[in-house]
ZAPA-471367 format. One line per field, with one value per atom (N, C-alpha, C, O): x, y, z; atom name; residue in three letters; chain. Coordinates in steps of 0.2 Angstrom, whole numbers, plus 5000, padded with zeros to 4 digits. Last residue first. Layout:
BEGIN
c1 <- [X, ...]
c2 <- [Y, ...]
c3 <- [Z, ...]
rodren <- [CA, ...]
vexse <- [ALA, ...]
torba <- [A, ...]
//
This chain:
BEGIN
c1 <- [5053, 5049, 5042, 5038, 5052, 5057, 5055, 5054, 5046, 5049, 5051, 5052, 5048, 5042, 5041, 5036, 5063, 5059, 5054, 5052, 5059, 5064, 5064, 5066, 5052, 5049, 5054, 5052, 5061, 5055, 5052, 5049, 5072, 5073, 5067, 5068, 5064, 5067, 5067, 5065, 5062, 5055, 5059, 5057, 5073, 5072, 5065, 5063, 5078, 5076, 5074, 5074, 5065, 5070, 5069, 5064, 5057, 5065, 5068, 5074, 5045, 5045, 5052, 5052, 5045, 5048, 5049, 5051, 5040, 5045, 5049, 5055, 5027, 5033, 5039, 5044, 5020, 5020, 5028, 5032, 5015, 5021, 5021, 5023, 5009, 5012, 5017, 5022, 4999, 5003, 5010, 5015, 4998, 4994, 5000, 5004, 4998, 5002, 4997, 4994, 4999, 4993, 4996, 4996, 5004, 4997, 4992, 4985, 5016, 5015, 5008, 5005, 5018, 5018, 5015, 5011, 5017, 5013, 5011, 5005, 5027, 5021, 5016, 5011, 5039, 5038, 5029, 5025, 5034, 5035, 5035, 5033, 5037, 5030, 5029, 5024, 5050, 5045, 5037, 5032, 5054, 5056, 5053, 5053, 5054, 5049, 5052, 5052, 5059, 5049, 5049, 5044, 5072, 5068, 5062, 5059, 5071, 5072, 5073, 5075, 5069, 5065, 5065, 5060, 5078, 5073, 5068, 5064, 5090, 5091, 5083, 5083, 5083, 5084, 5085, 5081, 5085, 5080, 5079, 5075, 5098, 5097, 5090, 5088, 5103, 5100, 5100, 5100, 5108, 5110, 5109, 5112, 5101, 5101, 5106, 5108, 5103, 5098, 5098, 5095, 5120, 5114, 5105, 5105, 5120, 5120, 5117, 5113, 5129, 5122, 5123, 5126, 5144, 5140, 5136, 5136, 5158, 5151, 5148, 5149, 5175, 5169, 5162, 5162, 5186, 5180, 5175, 5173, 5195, 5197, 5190, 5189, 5187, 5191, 5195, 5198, 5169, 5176, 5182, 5182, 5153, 5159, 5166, 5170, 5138, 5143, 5149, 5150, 5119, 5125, 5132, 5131, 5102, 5108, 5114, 5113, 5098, 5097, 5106, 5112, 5093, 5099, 5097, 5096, 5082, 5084, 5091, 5095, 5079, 5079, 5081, 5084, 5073, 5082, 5084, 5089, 5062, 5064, 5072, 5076, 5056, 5055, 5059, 5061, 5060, 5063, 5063, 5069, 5050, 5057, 5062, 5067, 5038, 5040, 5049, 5053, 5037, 5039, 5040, 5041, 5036, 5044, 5044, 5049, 5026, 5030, 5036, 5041, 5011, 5019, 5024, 5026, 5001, 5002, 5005, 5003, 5002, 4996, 4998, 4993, 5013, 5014, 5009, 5011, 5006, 5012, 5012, 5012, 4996, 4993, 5000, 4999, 5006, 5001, 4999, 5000, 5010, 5016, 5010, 5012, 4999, 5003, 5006, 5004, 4996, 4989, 4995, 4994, 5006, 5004, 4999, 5000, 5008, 5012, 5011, 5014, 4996, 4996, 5002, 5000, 4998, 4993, 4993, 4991, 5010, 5010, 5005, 5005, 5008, 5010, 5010, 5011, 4995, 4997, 4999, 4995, 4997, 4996, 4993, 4989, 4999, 5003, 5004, 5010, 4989, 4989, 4994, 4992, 4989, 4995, 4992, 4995, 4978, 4979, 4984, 4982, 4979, 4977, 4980, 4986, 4978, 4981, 4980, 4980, 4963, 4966, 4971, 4968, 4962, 4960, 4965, 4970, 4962, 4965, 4963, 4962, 4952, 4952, 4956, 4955, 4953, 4953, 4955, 4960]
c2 <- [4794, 4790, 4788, 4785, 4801, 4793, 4790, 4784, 4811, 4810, 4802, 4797, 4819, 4816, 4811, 4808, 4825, 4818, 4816, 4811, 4831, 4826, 4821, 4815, 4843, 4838, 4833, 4829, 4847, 4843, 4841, 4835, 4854, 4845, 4844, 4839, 4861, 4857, 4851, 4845, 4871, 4868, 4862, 4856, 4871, 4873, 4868, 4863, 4866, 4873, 4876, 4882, 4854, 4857, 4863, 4866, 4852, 4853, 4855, 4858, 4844, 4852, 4854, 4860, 4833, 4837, 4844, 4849, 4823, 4819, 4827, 4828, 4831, 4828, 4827, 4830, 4829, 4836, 4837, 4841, 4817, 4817, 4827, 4830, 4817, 4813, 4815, 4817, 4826, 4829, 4824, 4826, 4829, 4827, 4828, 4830, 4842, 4839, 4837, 4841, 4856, 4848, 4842, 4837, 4867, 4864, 4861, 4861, 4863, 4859, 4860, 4854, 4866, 4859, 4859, 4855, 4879, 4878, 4870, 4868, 4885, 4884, 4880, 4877, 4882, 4876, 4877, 4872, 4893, 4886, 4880, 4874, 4903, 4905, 4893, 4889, 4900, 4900, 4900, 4897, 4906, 4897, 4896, 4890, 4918, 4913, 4904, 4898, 4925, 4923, 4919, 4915, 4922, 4918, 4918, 4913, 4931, 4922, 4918, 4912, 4943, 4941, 4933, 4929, 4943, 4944, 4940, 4936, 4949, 4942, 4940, 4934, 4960, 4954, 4949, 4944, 4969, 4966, 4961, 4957, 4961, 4967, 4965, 4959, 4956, 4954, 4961, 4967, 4959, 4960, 4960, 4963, 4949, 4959, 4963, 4969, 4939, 4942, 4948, 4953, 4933, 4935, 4938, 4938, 4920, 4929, 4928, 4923, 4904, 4911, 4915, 4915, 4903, 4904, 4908, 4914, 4896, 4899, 4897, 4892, 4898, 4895, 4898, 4904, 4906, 4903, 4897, 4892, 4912, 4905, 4901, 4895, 4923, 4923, 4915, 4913, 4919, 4922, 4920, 4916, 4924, 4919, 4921, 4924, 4922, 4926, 4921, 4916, 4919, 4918, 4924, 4930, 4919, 4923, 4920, 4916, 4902, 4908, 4912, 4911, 4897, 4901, 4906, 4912, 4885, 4892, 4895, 4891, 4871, 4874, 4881, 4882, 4864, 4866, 4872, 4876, 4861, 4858, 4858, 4853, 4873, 4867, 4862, 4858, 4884, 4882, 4878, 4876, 4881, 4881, 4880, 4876, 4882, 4876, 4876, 4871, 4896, 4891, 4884, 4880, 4901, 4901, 4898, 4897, 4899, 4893, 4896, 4893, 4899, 4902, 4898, 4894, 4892, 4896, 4901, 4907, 4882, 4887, 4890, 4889, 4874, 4878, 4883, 4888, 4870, 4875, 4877, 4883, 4860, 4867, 4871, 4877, 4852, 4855, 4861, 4867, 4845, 4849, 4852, 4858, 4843, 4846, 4849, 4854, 4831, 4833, 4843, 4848, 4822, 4824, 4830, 4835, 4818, 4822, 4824, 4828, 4811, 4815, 4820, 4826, 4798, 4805, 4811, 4816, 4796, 4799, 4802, 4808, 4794, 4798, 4800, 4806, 4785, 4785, 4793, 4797, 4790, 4787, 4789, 4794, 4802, 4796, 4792, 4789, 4811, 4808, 4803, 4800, 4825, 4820, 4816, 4819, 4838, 4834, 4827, 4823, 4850, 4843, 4841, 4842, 4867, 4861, 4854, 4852, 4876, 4875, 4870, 4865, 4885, 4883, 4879, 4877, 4900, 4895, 4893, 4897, 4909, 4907, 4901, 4897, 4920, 4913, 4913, 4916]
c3 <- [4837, 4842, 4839, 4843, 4827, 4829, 4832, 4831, 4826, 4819, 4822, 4819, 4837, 4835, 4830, 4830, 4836, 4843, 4842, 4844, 4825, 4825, 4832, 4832, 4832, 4826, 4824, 4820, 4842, 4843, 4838, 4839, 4834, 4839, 4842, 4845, 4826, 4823, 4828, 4827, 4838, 4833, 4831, 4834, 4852, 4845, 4843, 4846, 4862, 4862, 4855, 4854, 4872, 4868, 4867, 4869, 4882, 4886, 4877, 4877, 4877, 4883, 4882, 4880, 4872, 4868, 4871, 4868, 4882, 4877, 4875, 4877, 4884, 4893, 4887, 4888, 4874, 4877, 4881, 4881, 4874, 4871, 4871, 4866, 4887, 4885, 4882, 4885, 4885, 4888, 4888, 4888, 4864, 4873, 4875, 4871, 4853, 4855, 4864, 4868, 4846, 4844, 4846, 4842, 4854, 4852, 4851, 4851, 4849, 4857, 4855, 4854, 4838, 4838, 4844, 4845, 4840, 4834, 4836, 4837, 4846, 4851, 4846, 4849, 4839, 4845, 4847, 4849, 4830, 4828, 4833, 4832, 4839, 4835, 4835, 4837, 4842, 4846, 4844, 4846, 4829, 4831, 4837, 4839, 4829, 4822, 4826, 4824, 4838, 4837, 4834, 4834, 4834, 4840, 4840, 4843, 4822, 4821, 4827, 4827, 4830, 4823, 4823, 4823, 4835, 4841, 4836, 4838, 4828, 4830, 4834, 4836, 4823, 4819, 4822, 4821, 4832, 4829, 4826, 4828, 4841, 4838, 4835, 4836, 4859, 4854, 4849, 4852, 4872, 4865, 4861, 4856, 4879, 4882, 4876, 4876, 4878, 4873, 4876, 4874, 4872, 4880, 4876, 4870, 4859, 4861, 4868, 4869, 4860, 4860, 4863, 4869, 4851, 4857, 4858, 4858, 4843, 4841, 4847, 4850, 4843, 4844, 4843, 4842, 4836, 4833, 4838, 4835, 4844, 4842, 4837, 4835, 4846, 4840, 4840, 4835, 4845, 4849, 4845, 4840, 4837, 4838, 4840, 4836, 4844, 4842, 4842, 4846, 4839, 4842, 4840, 4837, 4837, 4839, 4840, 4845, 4828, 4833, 4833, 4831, 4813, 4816, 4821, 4820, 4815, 4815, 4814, 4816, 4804, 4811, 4811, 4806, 4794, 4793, 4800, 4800, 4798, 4794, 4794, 4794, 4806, 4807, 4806, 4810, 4798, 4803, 4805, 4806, 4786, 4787, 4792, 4792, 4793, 4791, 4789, 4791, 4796, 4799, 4799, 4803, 4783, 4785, 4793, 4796, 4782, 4778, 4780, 4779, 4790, 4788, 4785, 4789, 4787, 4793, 4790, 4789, 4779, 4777, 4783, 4786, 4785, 4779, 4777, 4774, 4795, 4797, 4791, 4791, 4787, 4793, 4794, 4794, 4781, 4779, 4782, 4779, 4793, 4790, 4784, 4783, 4798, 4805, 4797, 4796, 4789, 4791, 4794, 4791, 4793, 4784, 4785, 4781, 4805, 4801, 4797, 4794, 4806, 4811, 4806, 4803, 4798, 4797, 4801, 4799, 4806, 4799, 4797, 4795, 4819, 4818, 4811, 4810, 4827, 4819, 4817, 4814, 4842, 4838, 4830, 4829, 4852, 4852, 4848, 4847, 4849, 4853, 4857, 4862, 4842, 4840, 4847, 4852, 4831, 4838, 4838, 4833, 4819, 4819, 4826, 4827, 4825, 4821, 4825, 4831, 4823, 4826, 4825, 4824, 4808, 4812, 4816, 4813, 4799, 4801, 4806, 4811, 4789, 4794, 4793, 4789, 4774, 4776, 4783, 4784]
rodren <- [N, CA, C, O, N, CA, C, O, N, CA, C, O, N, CA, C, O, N, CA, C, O, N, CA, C, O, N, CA, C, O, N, CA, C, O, N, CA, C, O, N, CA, C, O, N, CA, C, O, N, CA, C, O, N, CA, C, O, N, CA, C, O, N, CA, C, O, N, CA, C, O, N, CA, C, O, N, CA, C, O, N, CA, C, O, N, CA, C, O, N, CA, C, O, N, CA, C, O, N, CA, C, O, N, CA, C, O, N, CA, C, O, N, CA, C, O, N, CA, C, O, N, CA, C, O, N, CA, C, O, N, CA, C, O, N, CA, C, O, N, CA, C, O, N, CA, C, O, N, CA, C, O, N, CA, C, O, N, CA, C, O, N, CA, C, O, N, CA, C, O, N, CA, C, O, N, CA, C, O, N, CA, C, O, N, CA, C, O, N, CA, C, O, N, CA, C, O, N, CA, C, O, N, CA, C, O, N, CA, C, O, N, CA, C, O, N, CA, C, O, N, CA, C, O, N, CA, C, O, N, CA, C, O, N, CA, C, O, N, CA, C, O, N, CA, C, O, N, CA, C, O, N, CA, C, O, N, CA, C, O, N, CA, C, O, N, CA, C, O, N, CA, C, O, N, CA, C, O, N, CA, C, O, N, CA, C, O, N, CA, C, O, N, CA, C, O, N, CA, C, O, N, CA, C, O, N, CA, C, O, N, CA, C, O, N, CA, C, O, N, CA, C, O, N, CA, C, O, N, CA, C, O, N, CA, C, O, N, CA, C, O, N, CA, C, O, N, CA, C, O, N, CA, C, O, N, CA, C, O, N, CA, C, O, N, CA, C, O, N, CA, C, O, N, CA, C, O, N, CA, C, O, N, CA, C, O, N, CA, C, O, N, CA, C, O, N, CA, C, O, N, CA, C, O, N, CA, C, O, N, CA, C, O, N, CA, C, O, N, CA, C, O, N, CA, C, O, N, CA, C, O, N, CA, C, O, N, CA, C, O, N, CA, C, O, N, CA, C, O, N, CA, C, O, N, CA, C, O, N, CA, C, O, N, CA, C, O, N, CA, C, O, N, CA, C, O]
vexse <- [UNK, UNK, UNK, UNK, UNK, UNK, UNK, UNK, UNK, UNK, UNK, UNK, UNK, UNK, UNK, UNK, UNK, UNK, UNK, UNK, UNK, UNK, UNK, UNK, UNK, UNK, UNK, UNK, UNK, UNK, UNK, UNK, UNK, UNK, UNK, UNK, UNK, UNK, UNK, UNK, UNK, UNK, UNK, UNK, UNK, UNK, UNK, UNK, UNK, UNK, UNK, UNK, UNK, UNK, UNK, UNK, UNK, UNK, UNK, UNK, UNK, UNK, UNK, UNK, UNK, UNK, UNK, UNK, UNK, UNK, UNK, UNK, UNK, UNK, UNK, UNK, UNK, UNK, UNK, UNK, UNK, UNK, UNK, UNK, UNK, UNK, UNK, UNK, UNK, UNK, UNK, UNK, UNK, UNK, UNK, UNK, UNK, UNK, UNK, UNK, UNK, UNK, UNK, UNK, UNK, UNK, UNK, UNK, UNK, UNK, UNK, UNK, UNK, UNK, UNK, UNK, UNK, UNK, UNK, UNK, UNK, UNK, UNK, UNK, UNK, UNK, UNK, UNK, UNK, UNK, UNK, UNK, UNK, UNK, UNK, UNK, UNK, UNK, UNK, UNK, UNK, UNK, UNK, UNK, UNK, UNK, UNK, UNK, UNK, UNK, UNK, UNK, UNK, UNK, UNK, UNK, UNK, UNK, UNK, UNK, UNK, UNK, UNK, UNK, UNK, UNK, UNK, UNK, UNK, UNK, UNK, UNK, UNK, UNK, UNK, UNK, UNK, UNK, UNK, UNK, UNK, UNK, UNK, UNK, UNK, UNK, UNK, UNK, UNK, UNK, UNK, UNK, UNK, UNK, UNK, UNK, UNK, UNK, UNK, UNK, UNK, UNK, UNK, UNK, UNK, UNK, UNK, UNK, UNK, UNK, UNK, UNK, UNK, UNK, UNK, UNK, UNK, UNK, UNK, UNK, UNK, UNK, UNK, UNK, UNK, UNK, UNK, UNK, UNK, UNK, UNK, UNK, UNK, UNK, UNK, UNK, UNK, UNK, UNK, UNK, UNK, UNK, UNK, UNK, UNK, UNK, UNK, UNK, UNK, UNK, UNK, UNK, UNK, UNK, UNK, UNK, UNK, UNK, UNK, UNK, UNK, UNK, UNK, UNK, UNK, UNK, UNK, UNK, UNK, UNK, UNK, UNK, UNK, UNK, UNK, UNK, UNK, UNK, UNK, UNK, UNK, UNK, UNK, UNK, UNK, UNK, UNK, UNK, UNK, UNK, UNK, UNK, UNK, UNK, UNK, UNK, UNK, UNK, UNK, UNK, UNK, UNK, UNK, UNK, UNK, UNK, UNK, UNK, UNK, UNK, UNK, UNK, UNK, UNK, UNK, UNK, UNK, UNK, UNK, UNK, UNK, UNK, UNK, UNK, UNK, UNK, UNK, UNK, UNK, UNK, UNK, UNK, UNK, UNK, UNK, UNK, UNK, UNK, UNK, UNK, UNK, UNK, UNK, UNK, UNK, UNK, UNK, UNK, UNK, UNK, UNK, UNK, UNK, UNK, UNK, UNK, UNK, UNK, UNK, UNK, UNK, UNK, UNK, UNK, UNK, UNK, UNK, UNK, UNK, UNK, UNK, UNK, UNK, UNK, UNK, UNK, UNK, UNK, UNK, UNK, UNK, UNK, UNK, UNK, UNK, UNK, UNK, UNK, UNK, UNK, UNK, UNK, UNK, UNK, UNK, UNK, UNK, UNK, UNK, UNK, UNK, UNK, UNK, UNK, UNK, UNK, UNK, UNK, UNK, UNK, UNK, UNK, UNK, UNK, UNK, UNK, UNK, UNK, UNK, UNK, UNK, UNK, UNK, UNK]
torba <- [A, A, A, A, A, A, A, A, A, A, A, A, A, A, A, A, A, A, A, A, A, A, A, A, A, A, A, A, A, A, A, A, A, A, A, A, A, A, A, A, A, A, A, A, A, A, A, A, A, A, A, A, A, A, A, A, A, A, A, A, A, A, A, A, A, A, A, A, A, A, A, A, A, A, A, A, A, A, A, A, A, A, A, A, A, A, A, A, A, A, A, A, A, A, A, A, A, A, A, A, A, A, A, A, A, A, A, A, A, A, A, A, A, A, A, A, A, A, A, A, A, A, A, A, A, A, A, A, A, A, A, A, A, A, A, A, A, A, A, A, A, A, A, A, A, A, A, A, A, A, A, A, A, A, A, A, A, A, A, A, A, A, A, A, A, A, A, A, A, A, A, A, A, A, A, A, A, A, A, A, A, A, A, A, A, A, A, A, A, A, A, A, A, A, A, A, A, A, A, A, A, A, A, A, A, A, A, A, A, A, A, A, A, A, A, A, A, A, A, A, A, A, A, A, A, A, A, A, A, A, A, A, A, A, A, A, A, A, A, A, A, A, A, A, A, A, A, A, A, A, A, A, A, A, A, A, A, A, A, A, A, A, A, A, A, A, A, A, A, A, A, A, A, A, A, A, A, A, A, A, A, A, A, A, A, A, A, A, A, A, A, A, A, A, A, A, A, A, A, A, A, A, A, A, A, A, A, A, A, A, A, A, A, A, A, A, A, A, A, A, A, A, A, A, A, A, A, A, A, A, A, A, A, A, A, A, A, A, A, A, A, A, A, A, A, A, A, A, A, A, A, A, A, A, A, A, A, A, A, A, A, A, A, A, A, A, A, A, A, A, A, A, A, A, A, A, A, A, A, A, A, A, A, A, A, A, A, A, A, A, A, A, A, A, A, A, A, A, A, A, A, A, A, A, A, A, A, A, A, A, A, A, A, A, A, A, A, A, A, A, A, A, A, A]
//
């Protein structure tokens, strides 16, 4: 089966526009609908006073390489069906998630 290109967001009537996107991500990859949804666990490390801060990626192990493809796979997914209007709204985040949730409100 052929996947075809995801449904286009112009601005206007974002629920069909979301009914149609959260459909197409799930026949894609459903583990990028997860991300999507409950967003990634990127890299981090946590210092002994317990803060949490992302890893350099000059550290990264496979694994951590794994759940940045799958969250970029996922950003590239959305910008694709996205004008540049609302292209300009969700450029600057660093996760799938906080741009499905700026498109989610706006």
């Amino acid at each position: 089966m052929s996947i075809s290109k995801p449904p286009f967001f112009d601005g206007n009537n974002y629920s069909h526009w979301k009914a149609k996107m959260t459909i197409f991500i799930q026949a894609l990859d459903f583990n990028l609908w997860d991300i999507i949804i409950d967003g990634p666990e990127l890299p981090h490390t946590i210092s002994q006073e317990g803060m949490k801060t992302l890893k350099p990626r000059s550290s990264y192990t496979d694994d951590d390489r794994k759940k940045v493809q799958l969250n970029a796979k996922a950003k590239h997914v959305i910008i694709c069906a996205l004008n540049s209007n609302e292209f300009i709204r969700v450029s600057s985040c660093a996760t799938a998630k906080e741009m499905w949730d700026i498109l989610e409100v706006t």
